[in-house]
MINUPA-321821 format. One record per residue (C-alpha): residue number from 1; x, y, z. Coordinates in nm, 4 decimals. Example, Ala and Ser with C-alpha at 12.3 -4.5 7.8 and 13.67 -1.06 7.14 Angstrom:
BEGIN
[donu 1 [1.2300 -0.4500 0.7800]]
[donu 2 [1.3670 -0.1060 0.7140]]
***
This chain:
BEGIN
[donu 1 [0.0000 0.0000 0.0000]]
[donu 2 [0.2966 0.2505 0.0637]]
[donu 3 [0.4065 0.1385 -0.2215]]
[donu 4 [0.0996 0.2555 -0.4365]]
[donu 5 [0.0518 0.5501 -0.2578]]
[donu 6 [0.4088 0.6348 -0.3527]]
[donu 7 [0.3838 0.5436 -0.6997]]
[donu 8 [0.0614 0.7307 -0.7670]]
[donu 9 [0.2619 1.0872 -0.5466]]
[donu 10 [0.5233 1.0443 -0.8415]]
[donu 11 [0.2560 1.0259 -1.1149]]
[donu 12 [0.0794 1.2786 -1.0312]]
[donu 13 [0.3614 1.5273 -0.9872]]
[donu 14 [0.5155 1.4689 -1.3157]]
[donu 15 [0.1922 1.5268 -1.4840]]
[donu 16 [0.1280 1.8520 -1.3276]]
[donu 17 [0.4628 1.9036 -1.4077]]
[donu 18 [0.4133 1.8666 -1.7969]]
[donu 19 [0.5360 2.2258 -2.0269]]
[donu 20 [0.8113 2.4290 -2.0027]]
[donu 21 [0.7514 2.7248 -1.7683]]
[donu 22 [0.4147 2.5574 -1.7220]]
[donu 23 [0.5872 2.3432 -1.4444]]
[donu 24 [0.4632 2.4520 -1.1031]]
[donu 25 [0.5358 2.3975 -0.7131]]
[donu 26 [0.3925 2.0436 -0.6378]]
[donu 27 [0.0978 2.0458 -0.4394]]
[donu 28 [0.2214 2.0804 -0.0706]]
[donu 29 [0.1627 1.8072 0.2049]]
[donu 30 [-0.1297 1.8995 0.3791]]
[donu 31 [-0.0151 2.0749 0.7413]]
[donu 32 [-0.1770 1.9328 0.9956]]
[donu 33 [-0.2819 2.1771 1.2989]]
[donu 34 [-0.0144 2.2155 1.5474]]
[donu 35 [-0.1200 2.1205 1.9511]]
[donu 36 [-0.3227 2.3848 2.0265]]
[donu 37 [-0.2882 2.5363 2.4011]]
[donu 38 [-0.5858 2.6680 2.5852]]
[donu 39 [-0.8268 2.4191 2.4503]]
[donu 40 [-0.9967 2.6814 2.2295]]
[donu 41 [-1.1082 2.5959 1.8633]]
[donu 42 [-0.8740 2.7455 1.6115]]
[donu 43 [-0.9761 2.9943 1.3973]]
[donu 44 [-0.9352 2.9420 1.0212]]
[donu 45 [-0.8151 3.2442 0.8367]]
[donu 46 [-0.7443 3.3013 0.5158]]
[donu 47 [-0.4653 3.5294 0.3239]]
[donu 48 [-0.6703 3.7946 0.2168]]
[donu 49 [-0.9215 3.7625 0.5567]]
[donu 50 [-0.5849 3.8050 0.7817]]
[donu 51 [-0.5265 4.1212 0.5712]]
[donu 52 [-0.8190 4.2852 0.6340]]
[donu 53 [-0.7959 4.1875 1.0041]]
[donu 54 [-0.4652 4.3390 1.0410]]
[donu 55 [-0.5706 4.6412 0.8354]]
[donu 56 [-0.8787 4.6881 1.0742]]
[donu 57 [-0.6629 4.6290 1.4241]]
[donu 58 [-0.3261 4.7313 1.3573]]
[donu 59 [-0.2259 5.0089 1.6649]]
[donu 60 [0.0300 5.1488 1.3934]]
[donu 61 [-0.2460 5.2237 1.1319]]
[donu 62 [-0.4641 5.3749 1.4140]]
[donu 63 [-0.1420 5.5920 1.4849]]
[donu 64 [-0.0966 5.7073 1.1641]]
[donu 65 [-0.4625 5.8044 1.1596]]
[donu 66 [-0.4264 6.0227 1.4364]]
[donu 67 [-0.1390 6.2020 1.3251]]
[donu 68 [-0.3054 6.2478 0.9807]]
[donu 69 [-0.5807 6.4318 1.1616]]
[donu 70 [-0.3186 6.6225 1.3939]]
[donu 71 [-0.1378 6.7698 1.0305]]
[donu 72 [-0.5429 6.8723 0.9178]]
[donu 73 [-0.6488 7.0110 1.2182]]
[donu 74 [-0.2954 7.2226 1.1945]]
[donu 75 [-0.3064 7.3746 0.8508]]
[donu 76 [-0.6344 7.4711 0.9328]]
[donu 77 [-0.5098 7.7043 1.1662]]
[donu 78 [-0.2918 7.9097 0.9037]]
[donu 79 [-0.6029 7.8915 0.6609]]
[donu 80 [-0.8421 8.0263 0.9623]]
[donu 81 [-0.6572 8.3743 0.9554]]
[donu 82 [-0.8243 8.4643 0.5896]]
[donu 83 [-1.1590 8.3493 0.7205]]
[donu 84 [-1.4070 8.5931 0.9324]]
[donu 85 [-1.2821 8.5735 1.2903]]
[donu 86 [-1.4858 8.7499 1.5510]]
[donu 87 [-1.4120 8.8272 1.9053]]
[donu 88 [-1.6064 8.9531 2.2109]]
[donu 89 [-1.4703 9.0781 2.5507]]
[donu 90 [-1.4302 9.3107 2.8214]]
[donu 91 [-1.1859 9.5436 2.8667]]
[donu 92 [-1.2977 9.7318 3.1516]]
[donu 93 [-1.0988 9.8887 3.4867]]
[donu 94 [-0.9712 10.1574 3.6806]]
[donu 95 [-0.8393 10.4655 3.5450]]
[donu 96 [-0.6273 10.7429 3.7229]]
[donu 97 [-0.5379 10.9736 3.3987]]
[donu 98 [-0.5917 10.9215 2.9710]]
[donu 99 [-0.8115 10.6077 2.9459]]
[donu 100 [-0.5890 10.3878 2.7896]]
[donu 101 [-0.5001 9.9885 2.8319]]
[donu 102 [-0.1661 9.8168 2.7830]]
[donu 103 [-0.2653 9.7299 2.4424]]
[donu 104 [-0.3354 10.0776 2.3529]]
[donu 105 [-0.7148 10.0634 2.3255]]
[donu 106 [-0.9036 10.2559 2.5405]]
[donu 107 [-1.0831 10.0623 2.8300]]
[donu 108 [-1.4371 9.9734 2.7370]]
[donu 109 [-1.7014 9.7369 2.9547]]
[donu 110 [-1.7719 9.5111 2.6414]]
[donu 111 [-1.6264 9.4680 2.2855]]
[donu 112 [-1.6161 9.3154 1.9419]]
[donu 113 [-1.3643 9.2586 1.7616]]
[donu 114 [-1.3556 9.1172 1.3940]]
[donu 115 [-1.0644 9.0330 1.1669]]
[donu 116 [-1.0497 8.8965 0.8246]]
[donu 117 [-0.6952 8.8889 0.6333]]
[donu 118 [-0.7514 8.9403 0.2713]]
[donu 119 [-0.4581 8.9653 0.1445]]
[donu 120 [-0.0811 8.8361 0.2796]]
[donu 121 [0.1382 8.6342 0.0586]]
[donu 122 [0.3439 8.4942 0.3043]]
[donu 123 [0.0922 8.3803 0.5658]]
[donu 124 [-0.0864 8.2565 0.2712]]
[donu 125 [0.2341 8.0456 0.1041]]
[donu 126 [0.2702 7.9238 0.4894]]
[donu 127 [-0.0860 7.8005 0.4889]]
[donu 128 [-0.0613 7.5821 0.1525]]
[donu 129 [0.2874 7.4777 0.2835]]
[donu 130 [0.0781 7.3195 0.5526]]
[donu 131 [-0.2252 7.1860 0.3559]]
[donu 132 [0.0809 6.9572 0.1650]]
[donu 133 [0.2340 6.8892 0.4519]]
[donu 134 [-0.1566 6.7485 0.5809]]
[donu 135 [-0.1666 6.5490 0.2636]]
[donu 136 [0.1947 6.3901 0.3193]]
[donu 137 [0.0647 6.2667 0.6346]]
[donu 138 [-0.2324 6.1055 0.4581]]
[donu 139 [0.0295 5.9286 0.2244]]
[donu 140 [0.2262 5.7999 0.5296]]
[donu 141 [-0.0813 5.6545 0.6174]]
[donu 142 [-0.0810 5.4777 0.2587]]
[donu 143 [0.2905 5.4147 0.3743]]
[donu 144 [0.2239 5.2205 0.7510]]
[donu 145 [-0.0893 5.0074 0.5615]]
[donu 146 [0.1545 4.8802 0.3369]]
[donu 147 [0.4066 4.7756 0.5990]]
[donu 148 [0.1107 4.5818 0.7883]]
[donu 149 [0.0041 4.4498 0.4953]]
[donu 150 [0.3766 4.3100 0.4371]]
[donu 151 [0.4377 4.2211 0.7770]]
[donu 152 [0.1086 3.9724 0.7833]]
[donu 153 [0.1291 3.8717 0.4481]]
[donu 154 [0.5253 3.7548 0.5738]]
[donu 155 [0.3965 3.6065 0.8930]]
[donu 156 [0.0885 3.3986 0.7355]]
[donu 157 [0.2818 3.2695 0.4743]]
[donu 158 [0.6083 3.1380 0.6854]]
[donu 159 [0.3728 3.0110 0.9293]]
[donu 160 [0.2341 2.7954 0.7006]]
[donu 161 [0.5738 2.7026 0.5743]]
[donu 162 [0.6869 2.6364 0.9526]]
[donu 163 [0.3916 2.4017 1.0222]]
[donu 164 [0.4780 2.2018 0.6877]]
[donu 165 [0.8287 2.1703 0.7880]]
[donu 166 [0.7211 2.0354 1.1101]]
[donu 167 [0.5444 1.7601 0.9785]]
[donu 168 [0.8027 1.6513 0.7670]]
[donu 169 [1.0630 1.7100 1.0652]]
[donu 170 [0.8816 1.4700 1.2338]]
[donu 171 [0.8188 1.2140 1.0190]]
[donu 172 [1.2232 1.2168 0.9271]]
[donu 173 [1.2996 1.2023 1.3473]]
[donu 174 [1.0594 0.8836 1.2680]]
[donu 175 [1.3042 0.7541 1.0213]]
[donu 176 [1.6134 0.8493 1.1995]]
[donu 177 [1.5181 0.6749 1.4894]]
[donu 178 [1.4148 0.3607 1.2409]]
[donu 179 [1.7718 0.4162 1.1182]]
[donu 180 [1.9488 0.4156 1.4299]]
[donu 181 [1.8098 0.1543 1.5785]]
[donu 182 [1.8591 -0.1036 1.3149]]
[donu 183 [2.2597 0.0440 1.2885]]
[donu 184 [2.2329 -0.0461 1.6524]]
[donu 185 [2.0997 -0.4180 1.6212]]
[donu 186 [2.3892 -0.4100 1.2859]]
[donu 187 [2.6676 -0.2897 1.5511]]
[donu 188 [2.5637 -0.6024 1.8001]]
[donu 189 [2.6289 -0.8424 1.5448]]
[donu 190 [2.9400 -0.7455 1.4372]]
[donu 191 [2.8196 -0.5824 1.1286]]
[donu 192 [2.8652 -0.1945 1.1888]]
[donu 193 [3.1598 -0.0213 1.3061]]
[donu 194 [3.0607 0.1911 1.6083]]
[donu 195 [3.1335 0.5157 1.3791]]
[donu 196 [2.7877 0.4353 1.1813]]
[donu 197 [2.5738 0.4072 1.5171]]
[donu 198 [2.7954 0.7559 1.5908]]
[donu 199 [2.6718 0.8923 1.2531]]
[donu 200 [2.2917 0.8070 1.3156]]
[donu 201 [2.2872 0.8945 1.6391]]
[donu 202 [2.4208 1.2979 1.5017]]
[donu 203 [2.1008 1.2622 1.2564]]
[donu 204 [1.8871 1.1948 1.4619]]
[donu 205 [2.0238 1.4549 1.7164]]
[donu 206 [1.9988 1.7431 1.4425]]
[donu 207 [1.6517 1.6573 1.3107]]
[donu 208 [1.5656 1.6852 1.6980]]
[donu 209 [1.7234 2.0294 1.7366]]
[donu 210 [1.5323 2.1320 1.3894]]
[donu 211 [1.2174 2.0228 1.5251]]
[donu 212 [1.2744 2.2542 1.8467]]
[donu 213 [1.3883 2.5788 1.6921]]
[donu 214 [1.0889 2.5245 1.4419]]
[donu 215 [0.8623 2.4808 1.7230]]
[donu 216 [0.9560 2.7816 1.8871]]
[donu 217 [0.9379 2.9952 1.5301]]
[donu 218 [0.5972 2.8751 1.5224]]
[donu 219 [0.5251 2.9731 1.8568]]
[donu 220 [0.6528 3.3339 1.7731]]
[donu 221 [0.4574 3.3705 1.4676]]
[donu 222 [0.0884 3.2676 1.6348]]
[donu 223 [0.1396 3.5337 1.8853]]
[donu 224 [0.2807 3.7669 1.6145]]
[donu 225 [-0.0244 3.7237 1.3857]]
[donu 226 [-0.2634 3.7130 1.6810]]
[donu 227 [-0.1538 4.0824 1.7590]]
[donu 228 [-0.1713 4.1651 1.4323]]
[donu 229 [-0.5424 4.0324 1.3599]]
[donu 230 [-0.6782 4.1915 1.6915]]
[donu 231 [-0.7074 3.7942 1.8035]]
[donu 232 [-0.6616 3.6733 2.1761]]
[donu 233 [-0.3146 3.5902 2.2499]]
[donu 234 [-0.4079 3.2042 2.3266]]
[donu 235 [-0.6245 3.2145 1.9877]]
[donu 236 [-0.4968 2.9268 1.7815]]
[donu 237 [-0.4635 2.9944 1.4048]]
[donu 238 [-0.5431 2.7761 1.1152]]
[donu 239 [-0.3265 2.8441 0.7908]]
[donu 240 [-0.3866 2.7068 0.4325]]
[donu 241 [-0.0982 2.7034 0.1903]]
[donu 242 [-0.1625 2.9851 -0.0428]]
[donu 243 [0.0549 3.1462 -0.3927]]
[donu 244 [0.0507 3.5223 -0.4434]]
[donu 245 [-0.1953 3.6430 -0.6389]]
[donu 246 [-0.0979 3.6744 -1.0365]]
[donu 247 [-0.0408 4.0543 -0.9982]]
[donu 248 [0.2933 3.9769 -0.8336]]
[donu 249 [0.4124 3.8398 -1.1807]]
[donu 250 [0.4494 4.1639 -1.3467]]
[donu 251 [0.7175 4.2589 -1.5868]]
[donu 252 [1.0252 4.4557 -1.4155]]
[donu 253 [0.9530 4.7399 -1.6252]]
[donu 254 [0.6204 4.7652 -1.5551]]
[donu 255 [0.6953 4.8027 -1.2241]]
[donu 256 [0.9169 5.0638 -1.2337]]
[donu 257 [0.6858 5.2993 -1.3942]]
[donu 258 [0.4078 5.1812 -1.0891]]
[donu 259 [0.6591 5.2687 -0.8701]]
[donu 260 [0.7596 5.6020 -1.0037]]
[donu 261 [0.3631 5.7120 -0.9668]]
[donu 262 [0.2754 5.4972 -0.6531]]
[donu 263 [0.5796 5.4321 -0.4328]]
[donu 264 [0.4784 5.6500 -0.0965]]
[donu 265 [0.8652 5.7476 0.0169]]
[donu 266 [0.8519 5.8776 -0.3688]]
[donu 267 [0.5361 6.0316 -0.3309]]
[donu 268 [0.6230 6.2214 0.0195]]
[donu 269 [0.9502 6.3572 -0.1417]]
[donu 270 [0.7292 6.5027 -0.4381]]
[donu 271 [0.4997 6.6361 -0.1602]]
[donu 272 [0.7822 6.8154 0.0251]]
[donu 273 [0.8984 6.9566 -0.2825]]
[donu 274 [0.5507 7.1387 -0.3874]]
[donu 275 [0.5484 7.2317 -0.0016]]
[donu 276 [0.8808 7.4172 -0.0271]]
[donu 277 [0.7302 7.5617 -0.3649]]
[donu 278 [0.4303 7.7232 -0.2034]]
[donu 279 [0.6722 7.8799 0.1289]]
[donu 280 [0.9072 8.0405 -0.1172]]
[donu 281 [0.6713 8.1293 -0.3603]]
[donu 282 [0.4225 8.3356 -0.0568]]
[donu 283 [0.7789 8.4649 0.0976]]
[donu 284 [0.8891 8.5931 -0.2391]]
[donu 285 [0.5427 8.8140 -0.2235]]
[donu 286 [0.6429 8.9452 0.0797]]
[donu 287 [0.7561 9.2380 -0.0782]]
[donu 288 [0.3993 9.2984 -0.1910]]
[donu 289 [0.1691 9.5084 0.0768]]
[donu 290 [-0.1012 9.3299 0.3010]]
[donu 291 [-0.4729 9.4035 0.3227]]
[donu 292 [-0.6749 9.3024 0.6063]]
[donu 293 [-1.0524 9.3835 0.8044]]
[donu 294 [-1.1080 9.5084 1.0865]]
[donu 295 [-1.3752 9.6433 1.2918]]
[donu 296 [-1.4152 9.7322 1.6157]]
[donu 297 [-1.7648 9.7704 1.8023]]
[donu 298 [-1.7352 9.8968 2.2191]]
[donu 299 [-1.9436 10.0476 2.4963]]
[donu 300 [-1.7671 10.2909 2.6882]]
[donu 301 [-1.8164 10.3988 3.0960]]
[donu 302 [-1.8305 10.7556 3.1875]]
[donu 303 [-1.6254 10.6330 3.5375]]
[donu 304 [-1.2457 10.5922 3.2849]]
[donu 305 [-1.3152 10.9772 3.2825]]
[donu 306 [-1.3608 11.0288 2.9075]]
[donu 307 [-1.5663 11.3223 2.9913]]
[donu 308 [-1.2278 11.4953 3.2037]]
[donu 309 [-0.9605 11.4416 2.8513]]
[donu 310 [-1.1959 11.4437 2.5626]]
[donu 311 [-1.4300 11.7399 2.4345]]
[donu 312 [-1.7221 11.4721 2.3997]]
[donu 313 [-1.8480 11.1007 2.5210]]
[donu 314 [-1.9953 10.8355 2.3085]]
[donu 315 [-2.1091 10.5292 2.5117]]
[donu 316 [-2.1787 10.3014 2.2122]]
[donu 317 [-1.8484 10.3313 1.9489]]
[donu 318 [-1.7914 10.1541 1.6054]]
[donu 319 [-1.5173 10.1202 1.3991]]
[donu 320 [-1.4547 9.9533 1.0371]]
[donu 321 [-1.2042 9.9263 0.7489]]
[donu 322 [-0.9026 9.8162 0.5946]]
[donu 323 [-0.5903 9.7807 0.8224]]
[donu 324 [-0.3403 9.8027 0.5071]]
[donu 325 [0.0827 9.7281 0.5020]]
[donu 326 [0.3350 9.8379 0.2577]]
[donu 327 [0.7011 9.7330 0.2755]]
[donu 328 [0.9409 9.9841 0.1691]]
[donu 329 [1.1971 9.8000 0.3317]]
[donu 330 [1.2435 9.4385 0.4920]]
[donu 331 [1.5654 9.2758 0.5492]]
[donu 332 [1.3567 9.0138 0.7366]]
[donu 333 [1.1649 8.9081 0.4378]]
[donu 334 [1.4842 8.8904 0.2365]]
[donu 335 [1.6048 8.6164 0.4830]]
[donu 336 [1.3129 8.4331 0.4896]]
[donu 337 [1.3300 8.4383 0.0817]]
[donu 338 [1.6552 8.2888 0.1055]]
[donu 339 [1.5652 8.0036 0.3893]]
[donu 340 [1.2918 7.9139 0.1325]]
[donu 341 [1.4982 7.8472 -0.1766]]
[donu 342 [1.7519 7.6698 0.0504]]
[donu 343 [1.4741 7.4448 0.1866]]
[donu 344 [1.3674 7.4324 -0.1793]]
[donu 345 [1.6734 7.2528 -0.3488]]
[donu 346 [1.7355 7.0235 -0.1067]]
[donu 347 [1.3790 6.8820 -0.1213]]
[donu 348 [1.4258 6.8579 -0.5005]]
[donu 349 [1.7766 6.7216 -0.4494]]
[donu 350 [1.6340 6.4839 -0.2035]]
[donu 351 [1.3411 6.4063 -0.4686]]
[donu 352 [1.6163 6.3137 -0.7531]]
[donu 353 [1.8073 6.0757 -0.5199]]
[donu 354 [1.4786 5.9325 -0.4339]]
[donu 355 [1.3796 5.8592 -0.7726]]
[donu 356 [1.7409 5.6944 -0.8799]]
[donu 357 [1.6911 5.4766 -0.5598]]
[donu 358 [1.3320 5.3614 -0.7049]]
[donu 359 [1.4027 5.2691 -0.9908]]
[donu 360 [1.8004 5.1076 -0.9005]]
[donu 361 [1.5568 4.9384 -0.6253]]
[donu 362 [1.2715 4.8083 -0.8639]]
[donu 363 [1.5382 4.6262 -1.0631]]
[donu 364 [1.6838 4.4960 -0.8297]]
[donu 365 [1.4544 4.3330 -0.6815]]
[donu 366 [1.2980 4.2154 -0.9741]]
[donu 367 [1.6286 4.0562 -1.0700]]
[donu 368 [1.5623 3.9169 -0.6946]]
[donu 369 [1.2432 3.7689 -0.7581]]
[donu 370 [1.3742 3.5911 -1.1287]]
[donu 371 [1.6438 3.4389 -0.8900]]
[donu 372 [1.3825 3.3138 -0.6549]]
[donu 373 [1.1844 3.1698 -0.8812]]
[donu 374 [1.5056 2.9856 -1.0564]]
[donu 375 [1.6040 2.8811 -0.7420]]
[donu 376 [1.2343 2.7372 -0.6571]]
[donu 377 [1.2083 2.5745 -1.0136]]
[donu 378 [1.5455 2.3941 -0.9029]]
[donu 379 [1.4253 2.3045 -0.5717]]
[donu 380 [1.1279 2.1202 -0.7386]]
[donu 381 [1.3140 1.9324 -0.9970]]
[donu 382 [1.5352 1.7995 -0.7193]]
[donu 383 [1.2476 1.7289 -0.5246]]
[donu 384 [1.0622 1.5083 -0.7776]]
[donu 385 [1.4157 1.3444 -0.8500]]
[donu 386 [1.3974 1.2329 -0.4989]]
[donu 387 [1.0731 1.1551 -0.5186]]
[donu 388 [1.0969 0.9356 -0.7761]]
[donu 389 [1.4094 0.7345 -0.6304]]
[donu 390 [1.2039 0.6763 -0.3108]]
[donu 391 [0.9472 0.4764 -0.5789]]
[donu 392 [1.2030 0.2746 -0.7334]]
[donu 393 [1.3661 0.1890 -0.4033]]
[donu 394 [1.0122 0.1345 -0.2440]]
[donu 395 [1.0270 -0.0923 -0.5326]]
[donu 396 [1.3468 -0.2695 -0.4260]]
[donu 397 [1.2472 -0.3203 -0.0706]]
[donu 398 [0.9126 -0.4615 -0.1701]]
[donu 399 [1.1181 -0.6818 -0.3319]]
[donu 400 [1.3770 -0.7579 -0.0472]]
[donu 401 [1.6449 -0.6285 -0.2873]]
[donu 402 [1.7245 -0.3323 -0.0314]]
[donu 403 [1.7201 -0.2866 0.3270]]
[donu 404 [1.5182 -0.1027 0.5387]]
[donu 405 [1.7963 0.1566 0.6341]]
[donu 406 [1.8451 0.2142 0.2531]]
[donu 407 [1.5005 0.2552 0.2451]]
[donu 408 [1.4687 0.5004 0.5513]]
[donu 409 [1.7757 0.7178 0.3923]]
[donu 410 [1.5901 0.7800 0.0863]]
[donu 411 [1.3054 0.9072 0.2554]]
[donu 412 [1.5283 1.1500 0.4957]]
[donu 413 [1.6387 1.2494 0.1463]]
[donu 414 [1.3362 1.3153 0.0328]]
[donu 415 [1.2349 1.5243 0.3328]]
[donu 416 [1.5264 1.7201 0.2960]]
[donu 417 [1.4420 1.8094 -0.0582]]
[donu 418 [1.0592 1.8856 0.0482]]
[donu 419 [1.1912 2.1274 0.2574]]
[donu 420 [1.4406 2.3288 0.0574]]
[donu 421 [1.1294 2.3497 -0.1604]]
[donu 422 [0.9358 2.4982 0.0940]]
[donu 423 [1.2439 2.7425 0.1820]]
[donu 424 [1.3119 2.8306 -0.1760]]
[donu 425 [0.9060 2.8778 -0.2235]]
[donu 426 [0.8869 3.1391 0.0301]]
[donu 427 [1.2174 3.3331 -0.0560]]
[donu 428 [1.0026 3.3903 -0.3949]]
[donu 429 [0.6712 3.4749 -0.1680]]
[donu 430 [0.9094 3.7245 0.0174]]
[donu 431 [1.1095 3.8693 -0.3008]]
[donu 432 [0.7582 3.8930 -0.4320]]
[donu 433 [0.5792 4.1028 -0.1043]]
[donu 434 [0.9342 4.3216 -0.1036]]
[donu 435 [0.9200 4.4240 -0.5009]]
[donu 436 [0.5638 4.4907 -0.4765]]
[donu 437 [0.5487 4.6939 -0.1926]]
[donu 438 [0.8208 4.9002 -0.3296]]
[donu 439 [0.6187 4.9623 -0.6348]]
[donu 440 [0.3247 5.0767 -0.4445]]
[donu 441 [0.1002 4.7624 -0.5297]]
[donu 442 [0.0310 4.5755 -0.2371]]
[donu 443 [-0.3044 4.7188 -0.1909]]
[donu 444 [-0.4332 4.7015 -0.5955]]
[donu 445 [-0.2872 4.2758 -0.5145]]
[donu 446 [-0.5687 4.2115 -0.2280]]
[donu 447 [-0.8319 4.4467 -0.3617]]
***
């Protein structure tokens, strides 16, 4: 019956093997649920559901959020000045002379005050400076969804990876120990020099250690993923084995030009640079006057002794016009003209580096992911190679021509090769994730 089942494993993976670049990863052993602690049911979760789980819980997207609101909330305050502002008080208090206050108003028992700027270049350059600056902080937001989005995508897919490893790791320590103990029984009769029990003994010992530091990876990664997908700590996770959608096999060139229009560290440089443009273009206007409402409503007291320094008293007194500003000459607008420009070319210095970095970056990790999937391709063939020994040696034992150590070998063999074809699998998955979140296309890939 092993025998059949392994004959019919082979079969089926060279037919789904058939074509040139039509050869794909053969189908994964299923990965059976790890012990699960707590005695709660584990939660089955797909790819694209732990994505939008993360999205909805991450703490670092809720961060961003906030300080997206923060940068609004602040350019409003520029833009507020060139809106109607209106102001009521009291100035009122005692007098011993001229009526007057600190602020040079005279003292009056209630007031309002209304100001409206109409015109100011500078303020207004400031105020656009810090509309761009709001919408950089919307992009960062763009920027930390991404980096959740890799950072579960990573996490989900090793897991699964981990768990598969496992069960092979365990089913080799099953092997070793099959191996060791007949080299053991070979050693009593004279047969084996003690170096061989020596040898299986240090296989056995390594699958062992494997086993343990992939036990604790897997251990890290629930908790990890739990965090991320607002799930109890204890909350056992069920993973299915899952390829990247197609989108993540677009040409290199292709993805540079995405990249140049949607990668956000691209996209924030551009955004600094138009923010410098508006500063220096409102400083260069400084030279150009300012125009601004006012008006003044206030009711007056007869005990500030109005009546003892002025020929007449009003109680009730308004006020309205145009408070209006002409530089003849400003040595402080001259410095902030050249602070601007300065500010200026190094964000569009700063944008040119950024660009060359793209791009460099796009093909280089494009050239990345071509190596991956070599590598993978490789990693299969080898695989199936192995695979296909085990079946003729399976054929051999059936037949008493080999021995059952032989036999065990071949299947530590094939273990090995199943998982350097898991490894090499997810190096492409990761190449994959890093290329397309540096071309801004994580999010169009899950939409």
């Amino acid at each position: 019956m092993q025998l059949l089942r392994t004959v019919v494993s082979v079969a089926t993976l060279t037919t789904l093997c058939g074509g040139a670049r039509a050869q794909e990863s053969p189908t994964p052993k299923p990965a059976e649920p790890s012990a699960q602690t707590g005695g709660a049911a584990p939660v089955a979760v797909t790819l694209k559901r732990a994505i939008e789980l993360a999205l909805q819980n991450s703490k670092e997207i809720q961060v961003a959020k906030i300080q997206a609101n923060v940068a609004n909330h602040a350019a409003q305050i520029t833009k507020a000045q060139f809106m109607p502002n209106l102001y009521a008080g009291s100035g009122a208090g005692y007098t011993n002379g001229i009526p007057e206050t600190p602020g040079g108003r005279a003292p009056s028992v209630f007031n309002v005050t209304y100001t409206e700027q109409v015109f100011n270049e500078p303020l207004r350059g400031q105020a656009k400076e810090m509309q761009e600056q709001a919408k950089a902080q919307k992009i960062a937001l763009e920027e930390a969804k991404s980096s959740v989005i890799t950072r579960t995508a990573m996490a989900y897919l090793e897991l699964g990876k981990v768990r598969h490893s496992l069960e092979l790791l365990r089913a080799e320590q099953e092997s070793a120990e099959k191996i060791l103990q007949v080299t053991q029984e070979r050693q009593g009769e004279g047969l084996e020099l003690p170096v061989e029990v020596t040898k299986a003994q240090l296989t056995k010992a390594r699958v062992v250690q494997r086993v343990l530091q992939l036990e604790e990876r897997e251990d890290e990664l629930e908790v990890f993923l739990a965090y991320q997908l607002g799930l109890p700590e204890a909350q056992a996770i069920e993973v299915t084995p899952e390829d990247l959608p197609g989108e993540a096999e677009q040409a290199g060139d292709n993805l540079i030009a995405a990249a140049l229009a949607n990668n956000t560290g691209l996209r924030l440089a551009e955004s600094d640079v138009r923010a410098k443009e508006f500063r220096l273009k409102g400083e260069r206007r400084g030279y150009f006057p300012t125009l601004e409402l006012v008006s003044v409503y206030s009711v007056l007291a007869k005990f500030n002794n109005y009546s003892q320094f002025f020929n007449s008293f009003q109680r009730n007194n308004f006020n309205a016009g145009i408070d209006m500003r002409v530089p003849i000459f400003s040595a402080q607008t001259r410095a902030n003209i050249g602070l601007a420009q300065v500010n200026l070319d190094a964000a569009k210095a700063s944008l040119s580096n950024k660009r060359s970095e793209v791009t460099a970056d796009v093909r280089q990790k494009t050239r990345r992911v071509r190596e991956t999937d070599a590598a993978k391709e490789v990693a299969r063939l080898e695989l199936q190679l192995a695979q296909q020994n085990v079946a003729v040696l399976q054929a051999q034992f059936g037949e008493g021509k080999l021995n059952l150590r032989d036999m065990e070998k071949a299947r530590l063999e094939e273990n090995d090769k199943w998982m350097a074809y898991l490894d090499a699998n997810f190096q492409k998955q990761q190449a994959q994730l890093d290329l397309l979140k540096t071309a801004g296309q994580l999010d169009k890939v899950w939409q």
